[in-house]
Backbone as CSV, one residue per row, in Angstrom:
resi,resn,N_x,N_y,N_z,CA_x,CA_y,CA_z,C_x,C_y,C_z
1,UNK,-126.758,-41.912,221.630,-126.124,-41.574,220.374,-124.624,-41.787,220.466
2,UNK,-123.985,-41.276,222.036,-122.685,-41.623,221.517,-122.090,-43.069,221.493
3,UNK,-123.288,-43.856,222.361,-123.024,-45.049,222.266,-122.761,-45.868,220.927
4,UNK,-123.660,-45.619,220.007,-123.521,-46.109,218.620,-122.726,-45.824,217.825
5,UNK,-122.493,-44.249,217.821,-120.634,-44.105,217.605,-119.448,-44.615,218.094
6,UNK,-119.539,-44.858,219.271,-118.359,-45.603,219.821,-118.329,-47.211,219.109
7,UNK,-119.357,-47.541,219.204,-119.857,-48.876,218.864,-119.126,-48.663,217.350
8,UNK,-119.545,-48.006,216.466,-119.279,-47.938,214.963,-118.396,-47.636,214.613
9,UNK,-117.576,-46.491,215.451,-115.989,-47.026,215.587,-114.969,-47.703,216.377
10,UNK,-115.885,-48.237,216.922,-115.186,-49.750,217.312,-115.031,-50.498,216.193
11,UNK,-116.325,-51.107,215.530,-116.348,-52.002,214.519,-115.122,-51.627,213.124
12,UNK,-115.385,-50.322,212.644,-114.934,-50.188,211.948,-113.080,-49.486,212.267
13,UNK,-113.041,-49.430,213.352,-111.367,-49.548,214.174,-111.144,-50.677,213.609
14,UNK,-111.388,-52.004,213.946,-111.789,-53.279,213.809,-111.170,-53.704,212.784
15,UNK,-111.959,-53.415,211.437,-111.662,-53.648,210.093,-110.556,-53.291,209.625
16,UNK,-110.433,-51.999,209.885,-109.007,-51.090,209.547,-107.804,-52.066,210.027
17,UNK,-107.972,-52.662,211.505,-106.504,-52.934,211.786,-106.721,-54.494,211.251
18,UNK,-107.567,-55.078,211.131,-107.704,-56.369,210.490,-107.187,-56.671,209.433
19,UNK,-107.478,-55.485,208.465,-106.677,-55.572,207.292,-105.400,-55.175,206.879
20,UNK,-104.738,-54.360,208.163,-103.951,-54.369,208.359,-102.869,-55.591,208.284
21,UNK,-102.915,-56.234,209.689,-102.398,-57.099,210.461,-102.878,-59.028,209.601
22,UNK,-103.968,-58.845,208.747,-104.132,-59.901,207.921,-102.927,-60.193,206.773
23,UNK,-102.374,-58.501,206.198,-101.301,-58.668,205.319,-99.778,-58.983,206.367
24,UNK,-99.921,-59.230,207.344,-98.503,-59.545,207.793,-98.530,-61.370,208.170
25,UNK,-99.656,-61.400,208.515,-99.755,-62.836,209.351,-99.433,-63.682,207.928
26,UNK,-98.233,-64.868,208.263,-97.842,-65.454,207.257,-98.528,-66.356,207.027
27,UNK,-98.854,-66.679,205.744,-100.127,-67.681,205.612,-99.080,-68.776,204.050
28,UNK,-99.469,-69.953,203.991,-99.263,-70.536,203.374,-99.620,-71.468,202.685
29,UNK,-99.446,-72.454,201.580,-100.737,-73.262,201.006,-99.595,-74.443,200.651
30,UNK,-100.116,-75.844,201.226,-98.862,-77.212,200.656,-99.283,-77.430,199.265
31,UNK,-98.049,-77.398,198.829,-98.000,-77.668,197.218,-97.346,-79.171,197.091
32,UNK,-97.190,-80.397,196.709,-96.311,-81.522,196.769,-94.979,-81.319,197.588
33,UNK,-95.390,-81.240,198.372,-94.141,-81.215,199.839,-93.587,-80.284,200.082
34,UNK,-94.177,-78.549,199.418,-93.481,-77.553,199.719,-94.789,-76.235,200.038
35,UNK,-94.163,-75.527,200.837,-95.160,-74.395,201.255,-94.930,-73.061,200.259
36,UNK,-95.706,-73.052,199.900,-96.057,-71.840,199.013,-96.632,-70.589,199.615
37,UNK,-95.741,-69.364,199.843,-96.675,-68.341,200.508,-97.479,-67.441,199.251
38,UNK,-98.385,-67.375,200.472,-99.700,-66.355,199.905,-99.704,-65.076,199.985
39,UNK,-100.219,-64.592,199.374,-100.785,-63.114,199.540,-100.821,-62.158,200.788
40,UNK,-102.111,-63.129,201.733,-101.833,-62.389,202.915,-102.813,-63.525,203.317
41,UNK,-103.476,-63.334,204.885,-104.204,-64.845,205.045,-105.179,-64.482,204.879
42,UNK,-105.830,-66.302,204.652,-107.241,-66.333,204.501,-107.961,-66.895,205.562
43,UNK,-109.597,-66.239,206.108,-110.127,-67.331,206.836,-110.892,-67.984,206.218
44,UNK,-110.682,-68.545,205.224,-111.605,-69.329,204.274,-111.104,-70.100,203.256
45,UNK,-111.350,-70.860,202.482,-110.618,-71.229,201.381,-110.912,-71.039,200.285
46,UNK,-112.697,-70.660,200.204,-113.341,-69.540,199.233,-112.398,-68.471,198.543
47,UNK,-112.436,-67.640,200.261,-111.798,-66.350,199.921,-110.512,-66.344,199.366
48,UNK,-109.695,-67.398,199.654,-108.231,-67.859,198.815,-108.387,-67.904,197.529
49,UNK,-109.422,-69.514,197.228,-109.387,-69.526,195.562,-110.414,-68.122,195.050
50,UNK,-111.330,-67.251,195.355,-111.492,-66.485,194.329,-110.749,-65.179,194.788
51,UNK,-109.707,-65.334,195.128,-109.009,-63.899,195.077,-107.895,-64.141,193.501
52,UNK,-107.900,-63.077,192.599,-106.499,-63.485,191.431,-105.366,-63.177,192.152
53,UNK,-104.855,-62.904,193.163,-103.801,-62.190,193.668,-103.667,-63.178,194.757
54,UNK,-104.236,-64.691,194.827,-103.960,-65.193,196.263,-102.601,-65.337,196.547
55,UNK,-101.814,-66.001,195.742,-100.155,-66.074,195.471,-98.898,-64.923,195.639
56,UNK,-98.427,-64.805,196.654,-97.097,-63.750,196.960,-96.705,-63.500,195.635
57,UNK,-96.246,-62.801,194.932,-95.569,-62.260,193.770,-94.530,-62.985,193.474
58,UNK,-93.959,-62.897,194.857,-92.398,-63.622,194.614,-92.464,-65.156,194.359
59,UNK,-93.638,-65.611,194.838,-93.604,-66.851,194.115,-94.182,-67.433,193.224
60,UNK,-94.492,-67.032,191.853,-95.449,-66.827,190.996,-94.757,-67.636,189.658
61,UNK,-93.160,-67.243,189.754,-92.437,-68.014,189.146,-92.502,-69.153,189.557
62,UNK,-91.964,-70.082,190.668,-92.211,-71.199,191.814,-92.426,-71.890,191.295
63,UNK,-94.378,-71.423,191.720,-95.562,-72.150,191.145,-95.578,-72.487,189.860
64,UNK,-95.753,-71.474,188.843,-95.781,-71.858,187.494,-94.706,-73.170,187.491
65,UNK,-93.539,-73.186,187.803,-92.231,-74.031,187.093,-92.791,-75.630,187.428
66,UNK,-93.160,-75.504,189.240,-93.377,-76.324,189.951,-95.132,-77.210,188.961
67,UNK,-95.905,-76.382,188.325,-96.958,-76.902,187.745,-96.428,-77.381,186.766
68,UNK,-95.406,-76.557,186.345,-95.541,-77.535,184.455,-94.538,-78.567,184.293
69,UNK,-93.560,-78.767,185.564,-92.658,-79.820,185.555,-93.148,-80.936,186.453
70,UNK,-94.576,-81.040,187.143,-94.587,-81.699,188.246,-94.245,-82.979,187.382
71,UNK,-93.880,-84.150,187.424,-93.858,-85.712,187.029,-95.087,-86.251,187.402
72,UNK,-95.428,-86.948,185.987,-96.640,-88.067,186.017,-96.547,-88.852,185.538
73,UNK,-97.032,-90.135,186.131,-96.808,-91.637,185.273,-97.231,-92.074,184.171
74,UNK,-96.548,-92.682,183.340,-96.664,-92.680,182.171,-97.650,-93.927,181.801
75,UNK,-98.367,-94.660,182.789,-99.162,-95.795,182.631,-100.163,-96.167,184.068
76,UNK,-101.113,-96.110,183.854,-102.193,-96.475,184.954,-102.971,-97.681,184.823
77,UNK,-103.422,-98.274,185.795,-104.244,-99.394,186.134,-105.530,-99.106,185.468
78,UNK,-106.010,-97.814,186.139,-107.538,-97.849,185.837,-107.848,-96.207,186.136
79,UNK,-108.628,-95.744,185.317,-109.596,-94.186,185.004,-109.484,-93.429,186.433
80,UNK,-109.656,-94.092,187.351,-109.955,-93.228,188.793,-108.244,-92.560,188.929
81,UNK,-107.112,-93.744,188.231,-105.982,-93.429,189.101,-105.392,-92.133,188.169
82,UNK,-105.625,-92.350,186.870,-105.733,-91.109,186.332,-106.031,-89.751,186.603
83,UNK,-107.011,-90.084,187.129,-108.144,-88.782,187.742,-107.372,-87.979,188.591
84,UNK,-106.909,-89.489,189.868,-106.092,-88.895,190.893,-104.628,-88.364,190.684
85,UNK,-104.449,-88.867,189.415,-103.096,-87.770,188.973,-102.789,-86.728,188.635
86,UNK,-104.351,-86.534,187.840,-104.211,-84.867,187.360,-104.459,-84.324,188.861
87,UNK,-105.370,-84.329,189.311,-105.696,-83.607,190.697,-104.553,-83.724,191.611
88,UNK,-103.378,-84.641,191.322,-102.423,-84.232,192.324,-101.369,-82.895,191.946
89,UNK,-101.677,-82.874,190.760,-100.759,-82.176,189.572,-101.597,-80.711,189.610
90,UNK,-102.760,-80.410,190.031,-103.770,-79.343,189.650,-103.318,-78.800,191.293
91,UNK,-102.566,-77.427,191.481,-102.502,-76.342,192.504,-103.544,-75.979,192.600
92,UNK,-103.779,-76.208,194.586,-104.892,-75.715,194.939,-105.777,-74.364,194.730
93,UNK,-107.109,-74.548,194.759,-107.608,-73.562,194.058,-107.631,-72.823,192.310
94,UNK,-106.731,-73.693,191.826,-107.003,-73.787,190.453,-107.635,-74.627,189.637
95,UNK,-107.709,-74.519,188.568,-108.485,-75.563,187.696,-108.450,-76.637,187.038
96,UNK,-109.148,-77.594,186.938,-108.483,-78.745,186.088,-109.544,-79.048,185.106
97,UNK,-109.513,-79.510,184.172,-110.606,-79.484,182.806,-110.219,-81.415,182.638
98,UNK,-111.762,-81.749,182.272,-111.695,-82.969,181.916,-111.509,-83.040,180.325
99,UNK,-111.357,-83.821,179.559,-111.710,-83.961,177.797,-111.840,-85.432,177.571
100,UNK,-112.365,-85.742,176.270,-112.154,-87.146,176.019,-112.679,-87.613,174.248
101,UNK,-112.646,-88.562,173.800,-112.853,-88.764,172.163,-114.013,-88.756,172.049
102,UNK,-115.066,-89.290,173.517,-116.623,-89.428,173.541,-116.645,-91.056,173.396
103,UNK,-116.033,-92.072,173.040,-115.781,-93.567,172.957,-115.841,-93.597,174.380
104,UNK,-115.904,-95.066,174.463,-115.658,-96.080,175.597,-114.904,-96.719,175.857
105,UNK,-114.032,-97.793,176.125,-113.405,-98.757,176.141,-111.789,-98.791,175.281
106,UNK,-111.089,-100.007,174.813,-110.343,-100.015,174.094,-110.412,-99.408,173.227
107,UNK,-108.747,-98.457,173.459,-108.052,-97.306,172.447,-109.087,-96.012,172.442
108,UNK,-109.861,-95.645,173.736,-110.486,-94.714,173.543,-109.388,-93.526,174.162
109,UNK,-109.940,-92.068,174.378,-108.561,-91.225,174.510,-109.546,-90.584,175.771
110,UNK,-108.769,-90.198,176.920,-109.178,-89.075,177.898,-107.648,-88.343,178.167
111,UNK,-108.103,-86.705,178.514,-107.604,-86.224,178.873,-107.796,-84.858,180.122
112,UNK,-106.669,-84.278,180.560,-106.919,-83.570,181.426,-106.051,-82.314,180.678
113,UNK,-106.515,-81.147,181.493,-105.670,-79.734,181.350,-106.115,-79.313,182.949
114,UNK,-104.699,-78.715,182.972,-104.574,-78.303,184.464,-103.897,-76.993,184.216
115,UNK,-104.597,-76.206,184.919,-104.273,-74.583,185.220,-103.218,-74.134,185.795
116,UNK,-102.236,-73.360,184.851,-101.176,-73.169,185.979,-101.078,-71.398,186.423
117,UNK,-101.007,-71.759,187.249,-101.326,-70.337,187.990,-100.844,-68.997,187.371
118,UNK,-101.298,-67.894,187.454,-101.149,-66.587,186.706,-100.180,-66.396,185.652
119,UNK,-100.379,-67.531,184.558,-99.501,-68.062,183.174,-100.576,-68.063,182.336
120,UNK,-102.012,-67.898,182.336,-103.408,-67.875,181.293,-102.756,-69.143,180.321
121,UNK,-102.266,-70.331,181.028,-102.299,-71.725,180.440,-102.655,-72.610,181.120
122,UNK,-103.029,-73.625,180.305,-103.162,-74.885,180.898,-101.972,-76.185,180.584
123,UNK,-101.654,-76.781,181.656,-100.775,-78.043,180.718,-101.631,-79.806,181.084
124,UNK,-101.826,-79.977,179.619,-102.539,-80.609,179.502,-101.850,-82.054,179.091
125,UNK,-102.528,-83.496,179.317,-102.173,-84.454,179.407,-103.360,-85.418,178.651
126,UNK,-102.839,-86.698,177.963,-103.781,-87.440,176.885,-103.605,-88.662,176.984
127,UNK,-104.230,-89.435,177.493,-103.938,-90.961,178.053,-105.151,-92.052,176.622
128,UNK,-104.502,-92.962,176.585,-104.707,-94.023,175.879,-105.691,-95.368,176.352
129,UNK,-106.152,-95.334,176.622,-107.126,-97.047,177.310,-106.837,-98.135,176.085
130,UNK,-105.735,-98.364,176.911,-105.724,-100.081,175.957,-104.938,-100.902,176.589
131,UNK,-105.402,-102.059,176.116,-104.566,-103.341,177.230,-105.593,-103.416,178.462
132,UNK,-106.352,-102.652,178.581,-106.639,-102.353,180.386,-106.017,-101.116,180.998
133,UNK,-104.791,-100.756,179.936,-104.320,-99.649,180.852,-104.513,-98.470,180.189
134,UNK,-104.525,-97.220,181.172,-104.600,-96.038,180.621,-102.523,-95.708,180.222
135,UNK,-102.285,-95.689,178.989,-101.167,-94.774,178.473,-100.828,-93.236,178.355
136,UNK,-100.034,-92.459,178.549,-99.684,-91.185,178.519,-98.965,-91.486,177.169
137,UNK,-100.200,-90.630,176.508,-99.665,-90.069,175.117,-99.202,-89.404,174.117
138,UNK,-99.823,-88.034,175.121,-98.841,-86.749,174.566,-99.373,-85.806,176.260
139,UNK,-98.730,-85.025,176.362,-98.479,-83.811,177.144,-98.265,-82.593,176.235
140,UNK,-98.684,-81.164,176.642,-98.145,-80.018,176.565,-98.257,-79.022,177.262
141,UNK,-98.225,-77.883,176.933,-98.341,-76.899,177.669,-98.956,-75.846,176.575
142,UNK,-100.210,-74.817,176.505,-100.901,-74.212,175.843,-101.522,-73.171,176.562
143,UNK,-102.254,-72.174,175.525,-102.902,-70.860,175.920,-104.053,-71.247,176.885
144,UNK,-104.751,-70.663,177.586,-105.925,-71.115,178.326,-106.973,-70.953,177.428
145,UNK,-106.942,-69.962,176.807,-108.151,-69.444,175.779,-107.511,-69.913,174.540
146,UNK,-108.512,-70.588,173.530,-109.623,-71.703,174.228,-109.443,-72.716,174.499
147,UNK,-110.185,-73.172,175.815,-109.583,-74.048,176.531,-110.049,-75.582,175.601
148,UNK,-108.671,-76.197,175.797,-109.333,-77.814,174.917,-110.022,-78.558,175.646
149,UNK,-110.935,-78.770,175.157,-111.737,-79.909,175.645,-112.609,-81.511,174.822
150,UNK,-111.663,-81.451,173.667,-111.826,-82.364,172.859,-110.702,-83.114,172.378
151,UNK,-110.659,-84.475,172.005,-109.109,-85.185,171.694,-109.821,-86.003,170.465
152,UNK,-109.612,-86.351,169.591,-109.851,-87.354,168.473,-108.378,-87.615,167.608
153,UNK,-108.305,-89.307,167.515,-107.064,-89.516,166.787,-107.574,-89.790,165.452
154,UNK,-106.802,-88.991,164.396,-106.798,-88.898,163.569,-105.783,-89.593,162.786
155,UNK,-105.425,-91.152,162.004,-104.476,-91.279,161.805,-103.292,-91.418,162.586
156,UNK,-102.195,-90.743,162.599,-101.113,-90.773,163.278,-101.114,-89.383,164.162
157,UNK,-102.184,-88.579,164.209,-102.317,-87.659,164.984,-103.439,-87.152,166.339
158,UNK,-102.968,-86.678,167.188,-104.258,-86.004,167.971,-104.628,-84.558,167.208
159,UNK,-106.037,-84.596,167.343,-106.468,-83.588,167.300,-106.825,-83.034,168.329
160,UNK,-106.947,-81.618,168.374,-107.676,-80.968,169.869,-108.036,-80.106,169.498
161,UNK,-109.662,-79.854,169.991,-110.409,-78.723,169.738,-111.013,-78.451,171.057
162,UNK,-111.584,-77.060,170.596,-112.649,-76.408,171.606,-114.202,-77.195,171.811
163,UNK,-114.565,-76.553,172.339,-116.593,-76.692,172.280,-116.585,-76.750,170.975
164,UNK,-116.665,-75.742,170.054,-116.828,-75.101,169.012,-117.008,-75.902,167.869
165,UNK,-115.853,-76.479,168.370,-115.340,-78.146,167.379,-114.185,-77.438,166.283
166,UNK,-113.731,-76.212,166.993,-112.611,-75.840,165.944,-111.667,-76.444,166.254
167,UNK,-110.879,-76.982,165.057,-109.031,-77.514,165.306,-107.946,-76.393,166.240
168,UNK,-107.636,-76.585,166.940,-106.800,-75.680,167.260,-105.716,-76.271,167.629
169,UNK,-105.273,-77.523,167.667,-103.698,-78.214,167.808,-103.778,-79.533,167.380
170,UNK,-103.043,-80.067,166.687,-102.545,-80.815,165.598,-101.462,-81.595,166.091
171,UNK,-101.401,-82.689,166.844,-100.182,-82.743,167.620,-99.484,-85.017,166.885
172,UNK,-98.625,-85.186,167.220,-98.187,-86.440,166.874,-98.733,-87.458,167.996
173,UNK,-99.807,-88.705,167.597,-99.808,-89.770,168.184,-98.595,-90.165,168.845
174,UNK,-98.260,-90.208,169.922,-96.916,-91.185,170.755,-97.175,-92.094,171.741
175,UNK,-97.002,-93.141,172.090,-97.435,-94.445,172.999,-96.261,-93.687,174.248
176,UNK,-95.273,-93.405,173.603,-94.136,-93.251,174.592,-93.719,-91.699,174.703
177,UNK,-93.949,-91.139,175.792,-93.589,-89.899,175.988,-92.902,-89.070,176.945
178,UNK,-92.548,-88.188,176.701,-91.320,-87.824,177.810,-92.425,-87.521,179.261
179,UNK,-91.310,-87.318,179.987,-92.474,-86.825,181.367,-92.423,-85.171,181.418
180,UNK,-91.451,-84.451,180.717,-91.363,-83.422,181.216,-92.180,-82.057,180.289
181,UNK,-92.295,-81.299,180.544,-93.210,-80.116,179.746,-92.604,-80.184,178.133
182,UNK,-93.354,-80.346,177.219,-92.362,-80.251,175.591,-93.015,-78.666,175.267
């Protein structure tokens, strides 16, 4: 009997100082050429992305600024390199949302929204297929709820809706657009 007590507070000695000594050990996550500290460490990368609190406090501002200003090119070769832009632009362990008009080919529209960390937004991006190339056509920055996942040009405008198929942003067709958050 006292063996299994010793044993059980061993284990649970264990835990106590683990969680201790887990909030000191400095842990960090590469963001486009800069280290971002965390919370406290992880042995997993699970346990990172589903914690809401993975991100130090103090850098919460950082991140956000660092998501919604990252720079993206305003013209691509082809769909994959796109892809690989939002995902360079999407902080680890957050989210990135695909969208698109539902077309194929010339002048069809895809877009991305990318999650920026504990801001309940996404900043989202709307590329053009024509010529062969994908164009950046509008950018913004928006609520997370509800998240867009629809683009149709309307005239001289994008539309963007939910699932739902409700309108929820109304924005100006542009071939040419700034790079930075509007």
């Amino acid at each position: 009997m006292k063996k299994v007590l010793l044993i059980i507070g061993t284990v649970v000695g264990l835990i106590v100082i683990w969680n201790l000594v887990s909030k000191r050990i400095p842990s960090y996550v590469e963001y486009r050429g800069q280290q971002i500290k965390l919370s406290r460490y992880y042995l997993d990368y699970d346990g990172y992305k589903n914690d809401p609190d993975n991100i130090d406090p103090s850098e919460t501002s950082r991140v956000q600024r660092l998501v919604s200003e990252a720079p993206i090119d305003r013209s691509f070769r082809t769909e994959r390199e796109v892809i690989n832009a939002a995902f360079d632009i999407k902080f680890p362990g957050y989210g990135v949302a695909y969208f698109a008009d539902g077309d194929r080919g010339e002048h069809s529209l895809r877009g991305f929204g990318v999650e920026i960390p504990r801001a309940d937004k996404f900043r989202y991006f709307t590329f053009e297929c024509t010529g062969g190339r994908y164009l950046l056509v509008d950018q913004f920055i928006a609520p997370e709820i509800p998240l867009l996942n629809h683009v149709r040009q309307d005239g001289g405008n994008l539309v963007y809706s939910s699932d739902a198929g409700e309108k929820k942003f109304v924005r100006p067709f542009q071939i040419s657009v700034k790079t930075d958050s509007q």
